[in-house]
RODO-2510 file (C-alpha; in nm, 4 decimals, decimal comma):
residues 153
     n   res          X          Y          Z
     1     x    -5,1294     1,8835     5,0104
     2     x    -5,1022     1,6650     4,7028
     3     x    -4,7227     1,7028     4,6960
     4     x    -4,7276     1,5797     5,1255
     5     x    -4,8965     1,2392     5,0225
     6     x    -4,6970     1,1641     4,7207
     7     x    -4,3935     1,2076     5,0151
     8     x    -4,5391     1,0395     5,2450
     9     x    -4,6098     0,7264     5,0236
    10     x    -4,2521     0,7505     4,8374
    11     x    -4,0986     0,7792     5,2348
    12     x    -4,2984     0,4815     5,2937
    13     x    -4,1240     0,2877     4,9804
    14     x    -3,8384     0,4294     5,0963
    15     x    -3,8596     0,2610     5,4558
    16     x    -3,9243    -0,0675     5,2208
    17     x    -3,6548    -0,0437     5,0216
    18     x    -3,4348    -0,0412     5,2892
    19     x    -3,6116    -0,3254     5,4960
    20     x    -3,5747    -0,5137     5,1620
    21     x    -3,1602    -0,4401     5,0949
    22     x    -3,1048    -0,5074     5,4974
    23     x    -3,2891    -0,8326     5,4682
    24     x    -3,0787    -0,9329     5,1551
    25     x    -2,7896    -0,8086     5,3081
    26     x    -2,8228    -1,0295     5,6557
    27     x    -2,8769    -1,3451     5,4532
    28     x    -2,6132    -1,2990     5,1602
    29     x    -2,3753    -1,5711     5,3147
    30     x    -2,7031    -1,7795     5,4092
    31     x    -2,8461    -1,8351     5,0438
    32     x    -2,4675    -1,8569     4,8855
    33     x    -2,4216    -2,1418     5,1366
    34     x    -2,7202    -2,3647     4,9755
    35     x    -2,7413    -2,2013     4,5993
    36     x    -2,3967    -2,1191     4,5012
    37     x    -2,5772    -2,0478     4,1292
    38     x    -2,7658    -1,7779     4,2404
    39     x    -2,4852    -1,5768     4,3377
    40     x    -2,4211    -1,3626     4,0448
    41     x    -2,7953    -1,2908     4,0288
    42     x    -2,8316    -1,2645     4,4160
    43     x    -2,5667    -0,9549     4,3909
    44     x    -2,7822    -0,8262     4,0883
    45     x    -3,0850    -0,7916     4,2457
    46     x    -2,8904    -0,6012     4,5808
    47     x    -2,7219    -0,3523     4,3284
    48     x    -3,0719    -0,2952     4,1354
    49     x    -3,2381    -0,2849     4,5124
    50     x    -2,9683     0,0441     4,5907
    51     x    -3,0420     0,1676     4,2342
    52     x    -3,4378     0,1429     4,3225
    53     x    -3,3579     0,3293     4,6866
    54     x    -3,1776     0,6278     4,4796
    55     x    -3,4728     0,6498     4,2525
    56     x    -3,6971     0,6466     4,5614
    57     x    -3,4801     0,9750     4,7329
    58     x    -3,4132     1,1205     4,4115
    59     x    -3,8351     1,1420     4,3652
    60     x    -3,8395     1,2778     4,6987
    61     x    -3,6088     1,5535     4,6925
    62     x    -3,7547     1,6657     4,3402
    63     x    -4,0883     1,7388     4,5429
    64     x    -3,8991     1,9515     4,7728
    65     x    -3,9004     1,7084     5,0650
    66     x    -3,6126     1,5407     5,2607
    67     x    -3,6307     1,1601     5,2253
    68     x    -3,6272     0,9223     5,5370
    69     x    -3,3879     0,7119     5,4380
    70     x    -3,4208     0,4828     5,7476
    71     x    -3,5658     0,1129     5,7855
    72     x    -3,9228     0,0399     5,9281
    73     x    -3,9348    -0,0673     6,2781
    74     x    -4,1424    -0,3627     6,1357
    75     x    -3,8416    -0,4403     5,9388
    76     x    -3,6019    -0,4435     6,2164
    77     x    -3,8746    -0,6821     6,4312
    78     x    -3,8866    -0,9257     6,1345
    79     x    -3,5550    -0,9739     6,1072
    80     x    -3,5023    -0,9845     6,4540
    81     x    -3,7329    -1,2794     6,4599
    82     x    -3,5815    -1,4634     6,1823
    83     x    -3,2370    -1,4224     6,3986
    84     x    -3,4364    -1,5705     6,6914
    85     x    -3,6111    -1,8439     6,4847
    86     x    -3,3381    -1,9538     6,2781
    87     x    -3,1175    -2,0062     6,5922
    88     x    -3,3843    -2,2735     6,7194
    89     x    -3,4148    -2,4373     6,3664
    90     x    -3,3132    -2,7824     6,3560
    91     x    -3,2245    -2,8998     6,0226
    92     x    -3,2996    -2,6973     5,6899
    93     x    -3,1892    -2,3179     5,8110
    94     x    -3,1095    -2,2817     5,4275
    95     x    -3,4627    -2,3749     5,3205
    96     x    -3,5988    -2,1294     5,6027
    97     x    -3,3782    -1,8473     5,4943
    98     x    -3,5527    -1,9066     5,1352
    99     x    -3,8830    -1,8985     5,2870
   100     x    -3,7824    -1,5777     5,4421
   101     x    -3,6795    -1,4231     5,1210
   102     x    -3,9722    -1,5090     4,9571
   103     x    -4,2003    -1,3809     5,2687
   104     x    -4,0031    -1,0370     5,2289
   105     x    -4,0216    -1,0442     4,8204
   106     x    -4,4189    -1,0654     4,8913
   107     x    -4,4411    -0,8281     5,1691
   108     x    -4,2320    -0,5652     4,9669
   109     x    -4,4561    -0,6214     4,6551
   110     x    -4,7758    -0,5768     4,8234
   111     x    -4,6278    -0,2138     5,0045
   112     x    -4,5604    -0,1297     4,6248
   113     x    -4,8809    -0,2077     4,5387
   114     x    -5,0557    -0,0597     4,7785
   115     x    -4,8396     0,2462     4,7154
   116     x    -4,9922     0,2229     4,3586
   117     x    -5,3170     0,1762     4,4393
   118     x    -5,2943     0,5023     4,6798
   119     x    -5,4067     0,7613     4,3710
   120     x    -5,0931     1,0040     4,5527
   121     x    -4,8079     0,9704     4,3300
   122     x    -4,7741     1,1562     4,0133
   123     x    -4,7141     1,0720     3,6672
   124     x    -4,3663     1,0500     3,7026
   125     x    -4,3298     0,8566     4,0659
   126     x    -4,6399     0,6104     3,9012
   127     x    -4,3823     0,5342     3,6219
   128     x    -4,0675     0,4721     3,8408
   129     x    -4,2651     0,2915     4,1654
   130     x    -4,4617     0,0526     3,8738
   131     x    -4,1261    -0,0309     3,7583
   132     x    -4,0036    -0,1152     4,1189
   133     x    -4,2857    -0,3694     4,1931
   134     x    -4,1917    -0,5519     3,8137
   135     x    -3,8554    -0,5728     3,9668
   136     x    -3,9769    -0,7194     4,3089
   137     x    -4,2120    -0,9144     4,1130
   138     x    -3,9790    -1,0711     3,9225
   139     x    -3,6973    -1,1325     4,1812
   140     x    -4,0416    -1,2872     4,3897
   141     x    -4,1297    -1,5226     4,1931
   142     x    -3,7175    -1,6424     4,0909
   143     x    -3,6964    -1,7207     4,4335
   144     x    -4,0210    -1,8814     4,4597
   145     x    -3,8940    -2,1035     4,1646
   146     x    -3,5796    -2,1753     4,3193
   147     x    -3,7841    -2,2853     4,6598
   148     x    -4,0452    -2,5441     4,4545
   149     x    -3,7199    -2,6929     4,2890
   150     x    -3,5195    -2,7296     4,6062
   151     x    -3,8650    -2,8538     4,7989
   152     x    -3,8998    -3,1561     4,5047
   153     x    -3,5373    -3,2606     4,5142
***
């Protein structure tokens, strides 16, 4: 039973991971448009993100499960709204596509933590998944940065 729950919770990772690479993915063109300098580490933190989802499958298929390597329905909703919402923006869409970077960063970091804070994964998956969230951590709070410069200039 242990080995279903550490599944289940690495599947749910899974679903984030993806959410989080789609999301990236969708606003690539968006965030080059307004921060040109965040390019190189924009494409960094995609690559690491696909790195991070083979980790995720790789600790699923060890336990003997098949991974779901799909994106959450709540994923697809959310960025369905920020289609719908940034095509009634007036003004700023760059500053909301930040905002909805930063949103997603959060959201993704919390899932990891929660994941954490589950008492399901092992030894090894508690090593690799606590190294994820420092990675989302960090990539949350560079964009969070980037958002309180942009917002005082």
């Amino acid at each position: 039973m242990k080995n279903q729950e550490e599944v289940s919770v690495l599947n749910d990772l899974l679903h984030v991971m993806n959410d989080r690479i789609e999301g990236f993915e969708k606003v690539e063109g968006k965030i080059w448009e307004g921060y040109p300098d965040v390019k190189p580490e924009y494409a960094k933190i995609i690559s690491l993100s696909k790195v991070m989802k083979n980790e995720l499958i790789n600790l699923i298929t060890e336990n003997g499960e098949k991974a779901s390597d799909t994106s959450s329905v709540s994923g697809a909703i959310h960025r369905t709204w920020i289609d719908i919402k940034n095509s009634f923006t007036i003004g700023n869409t760059e500053e909301s596509t930040l905002e909805n970077v930063i949103f997603g960063e959060k959201a993704a970091a919390e899932a990891y933590q929660n994941g954490i804070d589950s008492g399901k994964l092992s030894q090894d998956s508690l090593d690799i998944v606590s190294e994820h969230l420092k990675n989302i951590k960090d990539s949350y709070h560079q964009f969070k940065r980037i958002s309180e410069y942009k917002s005082k200039n």
